[in-house]
ChimeraX commands (.cxc) that place a marker at each C-alpha (Angstrom):
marker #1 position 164.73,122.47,89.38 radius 0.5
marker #1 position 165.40,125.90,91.19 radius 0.5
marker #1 position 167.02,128.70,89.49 radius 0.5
marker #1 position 170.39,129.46,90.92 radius 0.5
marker #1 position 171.06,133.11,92.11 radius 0.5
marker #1 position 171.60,135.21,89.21 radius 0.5
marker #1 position 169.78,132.95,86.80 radius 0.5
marker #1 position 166.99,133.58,84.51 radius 0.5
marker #1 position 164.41,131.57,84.85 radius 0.5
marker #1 position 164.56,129.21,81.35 radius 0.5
marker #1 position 162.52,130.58,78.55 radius 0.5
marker #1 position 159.86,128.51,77.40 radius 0.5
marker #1 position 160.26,126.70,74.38 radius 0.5
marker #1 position 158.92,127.97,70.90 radius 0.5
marker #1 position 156.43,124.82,70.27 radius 0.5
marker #1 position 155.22,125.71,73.88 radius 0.5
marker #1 position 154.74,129.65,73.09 radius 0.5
marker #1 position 152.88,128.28,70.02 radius 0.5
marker #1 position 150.88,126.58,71.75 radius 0.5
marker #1 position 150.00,128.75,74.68 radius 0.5
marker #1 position 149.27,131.40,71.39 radius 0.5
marker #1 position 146.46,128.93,70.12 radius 0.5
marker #1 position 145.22,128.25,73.70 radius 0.5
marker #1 position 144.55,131.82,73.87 radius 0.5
marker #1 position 143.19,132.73,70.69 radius 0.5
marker #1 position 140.88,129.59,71.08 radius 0.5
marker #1 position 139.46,131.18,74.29 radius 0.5
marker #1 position 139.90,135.45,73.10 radius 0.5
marker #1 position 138.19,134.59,69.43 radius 0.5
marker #1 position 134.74,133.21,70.28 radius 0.5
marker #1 position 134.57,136.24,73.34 radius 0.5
marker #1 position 135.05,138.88,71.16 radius 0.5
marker #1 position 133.30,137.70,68.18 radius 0.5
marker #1 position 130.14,137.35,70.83 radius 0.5
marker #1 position 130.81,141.06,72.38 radius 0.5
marker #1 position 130.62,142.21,68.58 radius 0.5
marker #1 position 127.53,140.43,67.77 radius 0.5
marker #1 position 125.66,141.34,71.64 radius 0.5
marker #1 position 127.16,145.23,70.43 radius 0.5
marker #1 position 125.44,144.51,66.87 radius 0.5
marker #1 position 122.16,143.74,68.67 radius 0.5
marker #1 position 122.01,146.54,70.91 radius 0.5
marker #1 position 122.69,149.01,68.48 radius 0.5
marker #1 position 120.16,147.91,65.99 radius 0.5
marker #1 position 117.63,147.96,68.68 radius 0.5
marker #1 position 118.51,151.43,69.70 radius 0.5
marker #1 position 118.61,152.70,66.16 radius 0.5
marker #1 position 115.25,151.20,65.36 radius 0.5
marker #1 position 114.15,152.62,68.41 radius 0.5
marker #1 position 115.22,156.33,67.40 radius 0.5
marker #1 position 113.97,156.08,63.31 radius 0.5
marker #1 position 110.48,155.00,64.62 radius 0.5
marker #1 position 110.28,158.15,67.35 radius 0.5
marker #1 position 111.54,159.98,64.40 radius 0.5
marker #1 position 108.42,158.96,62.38 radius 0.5
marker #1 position 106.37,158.86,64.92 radius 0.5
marker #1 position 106.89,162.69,65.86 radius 0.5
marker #1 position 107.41,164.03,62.60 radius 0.5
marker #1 position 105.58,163.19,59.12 radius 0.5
marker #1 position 107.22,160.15,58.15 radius 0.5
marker #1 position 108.57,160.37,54.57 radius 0.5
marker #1 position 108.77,157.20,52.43 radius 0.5
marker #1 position 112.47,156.61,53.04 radius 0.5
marker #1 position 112.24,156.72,56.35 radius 0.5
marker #1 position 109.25,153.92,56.51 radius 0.5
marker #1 position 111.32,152.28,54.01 radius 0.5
marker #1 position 114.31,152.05,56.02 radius 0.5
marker #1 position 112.34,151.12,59.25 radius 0.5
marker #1 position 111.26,148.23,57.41 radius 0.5
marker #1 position 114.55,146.29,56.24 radius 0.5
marker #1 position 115.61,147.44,59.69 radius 0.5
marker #1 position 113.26,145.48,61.45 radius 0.5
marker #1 position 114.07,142.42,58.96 radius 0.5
marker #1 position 117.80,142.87,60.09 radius 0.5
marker #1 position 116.54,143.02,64.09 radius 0.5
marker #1 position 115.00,139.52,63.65 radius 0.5
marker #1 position 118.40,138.50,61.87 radius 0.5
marker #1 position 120.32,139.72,64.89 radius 0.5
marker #1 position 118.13,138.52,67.45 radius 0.5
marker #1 position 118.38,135.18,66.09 radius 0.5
marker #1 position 121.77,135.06,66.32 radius 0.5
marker #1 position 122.62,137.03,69.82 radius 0.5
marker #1 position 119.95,134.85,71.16 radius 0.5
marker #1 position 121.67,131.33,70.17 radius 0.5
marker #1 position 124.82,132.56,71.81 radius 0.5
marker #1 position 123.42,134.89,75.28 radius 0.5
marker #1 position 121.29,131.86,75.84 radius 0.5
marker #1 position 118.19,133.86,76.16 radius 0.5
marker #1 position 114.52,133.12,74.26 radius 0.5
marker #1 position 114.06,134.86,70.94 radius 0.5
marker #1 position 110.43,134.29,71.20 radius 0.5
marker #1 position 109.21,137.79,73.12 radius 0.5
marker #1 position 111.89,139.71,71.05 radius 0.5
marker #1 position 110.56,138.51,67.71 radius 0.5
marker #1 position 106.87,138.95,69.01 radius 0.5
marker #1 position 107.58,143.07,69.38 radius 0.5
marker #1 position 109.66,142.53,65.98 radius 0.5
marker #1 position 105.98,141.30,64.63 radius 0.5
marker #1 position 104.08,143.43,66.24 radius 0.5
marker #1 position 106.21,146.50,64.86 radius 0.5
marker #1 position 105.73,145.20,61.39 radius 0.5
marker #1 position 102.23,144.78,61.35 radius 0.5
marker #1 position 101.91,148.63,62.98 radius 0.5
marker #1 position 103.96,149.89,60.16 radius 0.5
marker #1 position 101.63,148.56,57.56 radius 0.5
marker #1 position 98.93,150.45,59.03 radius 0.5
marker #1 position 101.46,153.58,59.35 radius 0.5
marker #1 position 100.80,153.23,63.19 radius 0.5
marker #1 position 104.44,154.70,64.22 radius 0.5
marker #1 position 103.41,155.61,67.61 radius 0.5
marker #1 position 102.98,151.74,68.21 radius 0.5
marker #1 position 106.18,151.15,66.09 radius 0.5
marker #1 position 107.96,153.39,68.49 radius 0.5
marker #1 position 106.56,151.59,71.50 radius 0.5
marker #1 position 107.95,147.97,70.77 radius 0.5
marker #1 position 111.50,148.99,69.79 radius 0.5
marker #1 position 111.51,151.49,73.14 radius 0.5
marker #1 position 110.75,148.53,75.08 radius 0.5
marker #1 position 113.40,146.44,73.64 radius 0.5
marker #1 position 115.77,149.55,73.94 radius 0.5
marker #1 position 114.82,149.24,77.77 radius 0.5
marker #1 position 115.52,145.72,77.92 radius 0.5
marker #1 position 118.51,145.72,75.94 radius 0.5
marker #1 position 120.74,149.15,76.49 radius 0.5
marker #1 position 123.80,149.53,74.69 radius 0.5
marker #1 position 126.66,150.22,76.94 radius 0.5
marker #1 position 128.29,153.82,76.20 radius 0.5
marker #1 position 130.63,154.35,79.53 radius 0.5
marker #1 position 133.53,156.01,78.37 radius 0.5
marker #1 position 131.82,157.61,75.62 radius 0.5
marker #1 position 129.15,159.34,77.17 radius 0.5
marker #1 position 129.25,162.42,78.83 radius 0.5
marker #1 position 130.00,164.44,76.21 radius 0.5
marker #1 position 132.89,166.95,77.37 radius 0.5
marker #1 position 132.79,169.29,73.89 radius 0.5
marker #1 position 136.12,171.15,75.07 radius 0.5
marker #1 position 139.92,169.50,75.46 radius 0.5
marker #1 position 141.88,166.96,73.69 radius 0.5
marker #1 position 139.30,164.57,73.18 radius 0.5
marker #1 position 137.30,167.65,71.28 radius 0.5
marker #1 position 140.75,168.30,69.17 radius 0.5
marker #1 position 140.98,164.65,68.25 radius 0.5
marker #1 position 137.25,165.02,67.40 radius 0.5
marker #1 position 138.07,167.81,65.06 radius 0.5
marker #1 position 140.83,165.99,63.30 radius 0.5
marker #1 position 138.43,162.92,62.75 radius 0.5
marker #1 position 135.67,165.13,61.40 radius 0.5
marker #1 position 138.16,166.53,58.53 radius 0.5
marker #1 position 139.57,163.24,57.53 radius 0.5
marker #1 position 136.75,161.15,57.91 radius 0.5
marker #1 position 133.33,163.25,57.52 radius 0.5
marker #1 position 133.84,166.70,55.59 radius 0.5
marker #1 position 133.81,165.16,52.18 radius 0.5
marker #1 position 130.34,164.18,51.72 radius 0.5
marker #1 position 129.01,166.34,55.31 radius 0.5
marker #1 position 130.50,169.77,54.65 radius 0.5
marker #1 position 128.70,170.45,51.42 radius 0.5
marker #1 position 125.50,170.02,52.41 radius 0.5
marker #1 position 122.96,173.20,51.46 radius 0.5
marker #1 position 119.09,172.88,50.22 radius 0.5
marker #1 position 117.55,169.52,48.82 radius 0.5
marker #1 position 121.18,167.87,49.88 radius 0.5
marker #1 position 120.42,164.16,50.93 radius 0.5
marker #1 position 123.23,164.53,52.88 radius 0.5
marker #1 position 122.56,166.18,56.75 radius 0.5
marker #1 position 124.66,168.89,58.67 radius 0.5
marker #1 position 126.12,166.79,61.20 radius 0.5
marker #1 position 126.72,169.90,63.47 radius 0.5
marker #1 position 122.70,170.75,63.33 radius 0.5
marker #1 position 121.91,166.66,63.41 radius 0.5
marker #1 position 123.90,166.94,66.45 radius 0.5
marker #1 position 121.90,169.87,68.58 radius 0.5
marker #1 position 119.24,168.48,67.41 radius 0.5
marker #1 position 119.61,165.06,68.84 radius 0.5
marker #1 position 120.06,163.44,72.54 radius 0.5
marker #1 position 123.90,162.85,72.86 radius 0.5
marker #1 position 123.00,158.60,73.03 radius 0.5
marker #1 position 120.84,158.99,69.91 radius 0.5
marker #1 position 123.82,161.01,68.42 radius 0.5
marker #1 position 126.42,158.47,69.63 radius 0.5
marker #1 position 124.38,155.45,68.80 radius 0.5
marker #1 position 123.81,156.81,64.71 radius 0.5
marker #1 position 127.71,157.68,64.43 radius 0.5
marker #1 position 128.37,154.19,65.95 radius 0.5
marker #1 position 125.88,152.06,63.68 radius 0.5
marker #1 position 125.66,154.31,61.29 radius 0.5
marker #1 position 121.96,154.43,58.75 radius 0.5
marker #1 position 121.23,151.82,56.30 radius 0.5
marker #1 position 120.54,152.75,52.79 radius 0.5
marker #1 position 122.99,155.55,53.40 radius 0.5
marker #1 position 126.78,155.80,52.41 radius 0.5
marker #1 position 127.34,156.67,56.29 radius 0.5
marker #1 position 130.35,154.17,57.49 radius 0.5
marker #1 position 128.65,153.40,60.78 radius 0.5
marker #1 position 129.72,150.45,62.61 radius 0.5
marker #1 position 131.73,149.00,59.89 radius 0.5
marker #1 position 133.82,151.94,60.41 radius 0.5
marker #1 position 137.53,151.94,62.29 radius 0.5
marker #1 position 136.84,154.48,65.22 radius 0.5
marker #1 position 137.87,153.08,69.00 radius 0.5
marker #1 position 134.87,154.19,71.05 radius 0.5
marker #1 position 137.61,157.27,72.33 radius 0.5
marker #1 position 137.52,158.41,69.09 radius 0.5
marker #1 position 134.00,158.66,68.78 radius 0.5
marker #1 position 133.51,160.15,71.43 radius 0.5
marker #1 position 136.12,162.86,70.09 radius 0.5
marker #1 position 134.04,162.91,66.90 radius 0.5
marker #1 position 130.79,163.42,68.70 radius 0.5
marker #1 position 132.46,166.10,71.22 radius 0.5
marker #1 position 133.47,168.37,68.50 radius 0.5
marker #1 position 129.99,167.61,66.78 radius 0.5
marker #1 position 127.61,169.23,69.86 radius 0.5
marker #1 position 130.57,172.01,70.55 radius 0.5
marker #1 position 128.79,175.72,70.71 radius 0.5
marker #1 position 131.83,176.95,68.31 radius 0.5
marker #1 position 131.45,174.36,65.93 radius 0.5
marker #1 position 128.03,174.92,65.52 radius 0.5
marker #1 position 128.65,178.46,65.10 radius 0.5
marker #1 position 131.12,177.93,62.07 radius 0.5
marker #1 position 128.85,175.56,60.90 radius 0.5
marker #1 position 126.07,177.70,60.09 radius 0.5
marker #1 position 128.28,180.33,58.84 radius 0.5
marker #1 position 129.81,178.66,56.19 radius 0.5
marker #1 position 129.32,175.13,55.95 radius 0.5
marker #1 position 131.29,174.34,53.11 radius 0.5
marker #1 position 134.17,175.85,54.44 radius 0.5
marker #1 position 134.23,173.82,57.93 radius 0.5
marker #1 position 136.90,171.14,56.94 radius 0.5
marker #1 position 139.23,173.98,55.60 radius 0.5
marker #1 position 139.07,175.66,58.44 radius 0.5
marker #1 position 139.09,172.97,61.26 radius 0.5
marker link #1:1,2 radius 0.2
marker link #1:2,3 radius 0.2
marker link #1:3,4 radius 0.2
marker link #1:4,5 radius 0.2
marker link #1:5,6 radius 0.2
marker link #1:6,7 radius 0.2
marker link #1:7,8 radius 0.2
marker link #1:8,9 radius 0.2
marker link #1:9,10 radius 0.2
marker link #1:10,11 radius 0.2
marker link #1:11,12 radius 0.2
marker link #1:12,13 radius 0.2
marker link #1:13,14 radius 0.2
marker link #1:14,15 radius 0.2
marker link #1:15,16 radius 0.2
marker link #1:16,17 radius 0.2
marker link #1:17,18 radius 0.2
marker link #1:18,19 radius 0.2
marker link #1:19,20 radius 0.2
marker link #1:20,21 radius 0.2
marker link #1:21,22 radius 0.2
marker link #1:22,23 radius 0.2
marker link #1:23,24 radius 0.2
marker link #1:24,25 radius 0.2
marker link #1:25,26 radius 0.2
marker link #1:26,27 radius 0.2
marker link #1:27,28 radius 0.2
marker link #1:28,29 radius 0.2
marker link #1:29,30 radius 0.2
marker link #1:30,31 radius 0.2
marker link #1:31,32 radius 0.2
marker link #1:32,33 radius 0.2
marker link #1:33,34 radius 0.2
marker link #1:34,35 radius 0.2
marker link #1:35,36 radius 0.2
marker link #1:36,37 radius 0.2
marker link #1:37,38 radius 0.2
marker link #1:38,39 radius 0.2
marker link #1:39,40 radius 0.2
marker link #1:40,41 radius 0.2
marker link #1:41,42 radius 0.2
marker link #1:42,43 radius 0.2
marker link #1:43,44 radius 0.2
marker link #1:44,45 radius 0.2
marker link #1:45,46 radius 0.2
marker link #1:46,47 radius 0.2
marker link #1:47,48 radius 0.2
marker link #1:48,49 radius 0.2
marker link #1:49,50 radius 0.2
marker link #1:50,51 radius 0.2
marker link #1:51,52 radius 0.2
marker link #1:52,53 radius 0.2
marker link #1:53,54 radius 0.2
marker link #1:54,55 radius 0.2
marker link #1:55,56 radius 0.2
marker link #1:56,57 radius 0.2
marker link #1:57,58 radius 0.2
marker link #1:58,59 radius 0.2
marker link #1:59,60 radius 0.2
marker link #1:60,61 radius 0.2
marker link #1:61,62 radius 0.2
marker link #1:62,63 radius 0.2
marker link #1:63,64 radius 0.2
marker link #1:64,65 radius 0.2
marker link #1:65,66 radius 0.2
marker link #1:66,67 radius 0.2
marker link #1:67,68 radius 0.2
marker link #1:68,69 radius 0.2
marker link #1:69,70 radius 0.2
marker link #1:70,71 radius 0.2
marker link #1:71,72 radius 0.2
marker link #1:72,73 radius 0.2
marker link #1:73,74 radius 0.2
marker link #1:74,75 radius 0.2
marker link #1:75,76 radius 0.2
marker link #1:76,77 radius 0.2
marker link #1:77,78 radius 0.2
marker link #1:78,79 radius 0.2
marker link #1:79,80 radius 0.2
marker link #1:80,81 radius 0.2
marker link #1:81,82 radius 0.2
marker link #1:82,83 radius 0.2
marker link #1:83,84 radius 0.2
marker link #1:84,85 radius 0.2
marker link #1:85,86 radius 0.2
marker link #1:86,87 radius 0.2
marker link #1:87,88 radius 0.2
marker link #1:88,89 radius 0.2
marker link #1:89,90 radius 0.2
marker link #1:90,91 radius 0.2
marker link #1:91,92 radius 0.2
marker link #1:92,93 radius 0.2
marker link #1:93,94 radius 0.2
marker link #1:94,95 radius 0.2
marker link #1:95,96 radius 0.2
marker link #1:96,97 radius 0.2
marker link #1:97,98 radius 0.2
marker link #1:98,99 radius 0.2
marker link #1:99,100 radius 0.2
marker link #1:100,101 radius 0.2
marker link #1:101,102 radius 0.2
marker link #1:102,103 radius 0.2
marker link #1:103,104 radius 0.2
marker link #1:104,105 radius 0.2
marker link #1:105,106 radius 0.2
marker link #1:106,107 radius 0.2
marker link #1:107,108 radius 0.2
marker link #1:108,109 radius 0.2
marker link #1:109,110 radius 0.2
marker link #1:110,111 radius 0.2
marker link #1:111,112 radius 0.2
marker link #1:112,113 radius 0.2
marker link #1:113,114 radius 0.2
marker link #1:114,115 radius 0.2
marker link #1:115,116 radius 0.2
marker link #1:116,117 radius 0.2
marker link #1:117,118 radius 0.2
marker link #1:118,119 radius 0.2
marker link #1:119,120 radius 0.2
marker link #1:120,121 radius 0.2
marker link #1:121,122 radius 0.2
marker link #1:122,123 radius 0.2
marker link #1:123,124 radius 0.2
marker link #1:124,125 radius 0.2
marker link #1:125,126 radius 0.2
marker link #1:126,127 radius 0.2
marker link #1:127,128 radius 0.2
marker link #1:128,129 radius 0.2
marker link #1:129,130 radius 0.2
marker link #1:130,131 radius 0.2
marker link #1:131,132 radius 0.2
marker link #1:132,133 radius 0.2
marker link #1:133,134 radius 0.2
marker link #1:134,135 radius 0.2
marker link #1:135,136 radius 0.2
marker link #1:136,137 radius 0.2
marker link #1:137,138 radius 0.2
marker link #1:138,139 radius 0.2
marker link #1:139,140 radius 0.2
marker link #1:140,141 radius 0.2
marker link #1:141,142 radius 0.2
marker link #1:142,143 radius 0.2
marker link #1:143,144 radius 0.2
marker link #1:144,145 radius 0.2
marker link #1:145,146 radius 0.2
marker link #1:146,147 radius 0.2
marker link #1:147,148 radius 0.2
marker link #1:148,149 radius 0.2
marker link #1:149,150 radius 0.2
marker link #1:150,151 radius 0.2
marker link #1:151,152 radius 0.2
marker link #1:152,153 radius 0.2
marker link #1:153,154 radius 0.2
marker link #1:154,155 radius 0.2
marker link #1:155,156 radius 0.2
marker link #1:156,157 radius 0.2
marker link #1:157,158 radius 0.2
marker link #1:158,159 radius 0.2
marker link #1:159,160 radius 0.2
marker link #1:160,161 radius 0.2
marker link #1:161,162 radius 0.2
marker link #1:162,163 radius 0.2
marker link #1:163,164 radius 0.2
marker link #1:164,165 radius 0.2
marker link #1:165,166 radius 0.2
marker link #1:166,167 radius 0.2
marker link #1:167,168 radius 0.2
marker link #1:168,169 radius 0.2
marker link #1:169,170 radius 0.2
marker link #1:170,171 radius 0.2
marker link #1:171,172 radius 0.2
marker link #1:172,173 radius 0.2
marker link #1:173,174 radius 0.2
marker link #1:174,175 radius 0.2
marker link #1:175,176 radius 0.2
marker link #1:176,177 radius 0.2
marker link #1:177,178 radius 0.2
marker link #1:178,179 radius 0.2
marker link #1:179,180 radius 0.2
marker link #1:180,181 radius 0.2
marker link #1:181,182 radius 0.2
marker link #1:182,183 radius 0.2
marker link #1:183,184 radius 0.2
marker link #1:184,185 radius 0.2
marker link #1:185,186 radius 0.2
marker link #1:186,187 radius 0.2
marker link #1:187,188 radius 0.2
marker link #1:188,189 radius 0.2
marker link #1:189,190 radius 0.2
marker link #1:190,191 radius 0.2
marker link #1:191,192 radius 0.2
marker link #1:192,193 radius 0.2
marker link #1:193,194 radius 0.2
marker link #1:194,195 radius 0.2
marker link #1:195,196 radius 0.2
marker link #1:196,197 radius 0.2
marker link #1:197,198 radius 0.2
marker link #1:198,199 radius 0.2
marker link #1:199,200 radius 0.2
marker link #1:200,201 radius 0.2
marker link #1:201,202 radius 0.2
marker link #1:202,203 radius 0.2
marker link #1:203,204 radius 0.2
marker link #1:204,205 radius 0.2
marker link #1:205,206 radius 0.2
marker link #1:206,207 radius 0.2
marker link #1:207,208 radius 0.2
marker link #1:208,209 radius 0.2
marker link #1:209,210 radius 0.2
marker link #1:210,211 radius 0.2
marker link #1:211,212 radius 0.2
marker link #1:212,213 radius 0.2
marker link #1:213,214 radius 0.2
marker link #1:214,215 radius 0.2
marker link #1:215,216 radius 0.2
marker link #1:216,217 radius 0.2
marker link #1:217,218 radius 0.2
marker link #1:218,219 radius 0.2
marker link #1:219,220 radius 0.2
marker link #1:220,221 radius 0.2
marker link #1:221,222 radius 0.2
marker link #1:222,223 radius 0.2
marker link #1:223,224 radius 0.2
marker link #1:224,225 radius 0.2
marker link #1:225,226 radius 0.2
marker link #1:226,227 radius 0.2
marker link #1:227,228 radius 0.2
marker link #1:228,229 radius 0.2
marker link #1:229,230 radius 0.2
marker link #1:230,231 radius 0.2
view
C-alpha cells in the first residue's frame, strides 16, 4: 500500500523490531568476538616479540625469561584459537612457538627474538588512528587526565629497587608501537591493566601522547612522585 501525502510511513511492529534486534546481534556478536580474539593474537605476538629483543639486547634477568616462557604457552593458546576461526594453518605458527621454546632453554634469546619477529612480520597489529604520536593538543590533555586517574597510583611513586617502572622514561626509551602495543596488552605477571583495561584506542593514544611529551618527561624526572598532583 502507498503512503498518502502527509503520511508516515507505518512503524514496524515491536515483535518485528525484536526480531530484526536478534538478526543483528546474531550477525554483530560472532564479528566482534573474532576482531577481539585476531586483536588478542596480534598483540601477544608483538609483545613476545619486544620481551625477547629485550633479553636478547640486555642481560636477561630471571623474570623476564620467566615471563617469556608462560608467554609463549599463551601464543600457542591464541594461535589455536585465531587459527580455527581466520581459517589459516596453525602448523608453521606453532613450529616458531617450538622453536622459541627450545632456544630459551638454552638461553639462546637472539634466536628467541628471531621467531617471534617473524611472526610479528607476518602478523602486524593494526594501530591507524593511534599511531603517530602527536604529544601536543587535546588528545595530549585527555592523555594527561587518563594518566592521573588511571596510572599515578602505582607509576608515580616509583624511585630505586621499585618493581614498578617510570612510564615517562619507559616511554623515551621505547619505539612508540612497542610503547603502544605494552599499554594496550599490558605485561603478564604484572598488576598492569593491559588489554583487559577500558581505554578506546583514542584514549590510548591520549595516554601514550602525554607519555613521550618533552614536558612530561621533564616533570617526570624532577619529581616523580609529585606528577599526578600536578598534572
Amino acid at each position: 500500500m502507498r503512503h498518502g501525502i502527509g503520511r508516515h510511513p507505518r512503524a514496524r511492529p515491536p515483535r518485528a523490531r525484536r526480531l530484526s534486534m536478534v538478526w543483528l546481534a546474531a550477525v554483530l556478536v560472532p564479528l566482534l568476538a573474532n576482531a577481539d580474539r585476531d586483536m588478542r593474537f596480534r598483540l601477544e605476538v608483538a609483545l613476545l616479540a619486544h620481551e625477547a629483543h629485550q633479553a636478547a639486547a640486555d642481560h636477561a634477568s630471571v623474570r623476564l625469561i620467566a615471563r617469556i616462557q608462560s608467554d609463549l604457552g599463551v601464543l600457542g593458546f591464541e594461535a589455536r584459537s585465531y587459527c580455527a576461526k581466520a581459517s589459516c594453518r596453525a602448523g608453521p605458527i606453532k613450529a616458531r612457538i617450538e622453536t622459541a621454546r627450545k632456544a630459551l632453554a638454552r638461553h639462546a634469546m637472539p634466536v628467541v627474538w628471531q621467531q617471534m619477529q617473524a611472526l610479528r612480520r607476518q602478523f602486524p597489529v593494526d594501530l591507524r588512528g593511534i599511531l603517530p604520536l602527536r604529544p601536543r593538543g587535546r588528545r595530549w590533555r585527555e592523555g594527561r587526565f587518563l594518566y592521573t586517574r588511571l596510572c599515578a597510583t602505582c607509576h608515580a611513586a616509583t624511585g630505586p629497587g621499585s618493581p614498578v617502572p617510570d612510564l615517562f622514561v619507559l616511554a623515551h626509551r621505547e619505539s612508540p608501537t612497542d610503547l603502544v602495543v605494552e599499554i594496550l596488552a599490558g605485561v603478564r605477571g604484572t598488576r598492569a591493566i593491559g588489554y583487559a583495561n577500558p581505554l578506546s584506542g583514542h584514549e590510548v593514544a591520549g595516554l601514550a601522547d602525554y607519555l613521550t611529551a618533552p614536558r612530561a618527561m621533564a616533570a617526570a624526572r624532577t619529581s616523580p612522585g609529585r606528577t599526578a598532583a600536578h598534572h
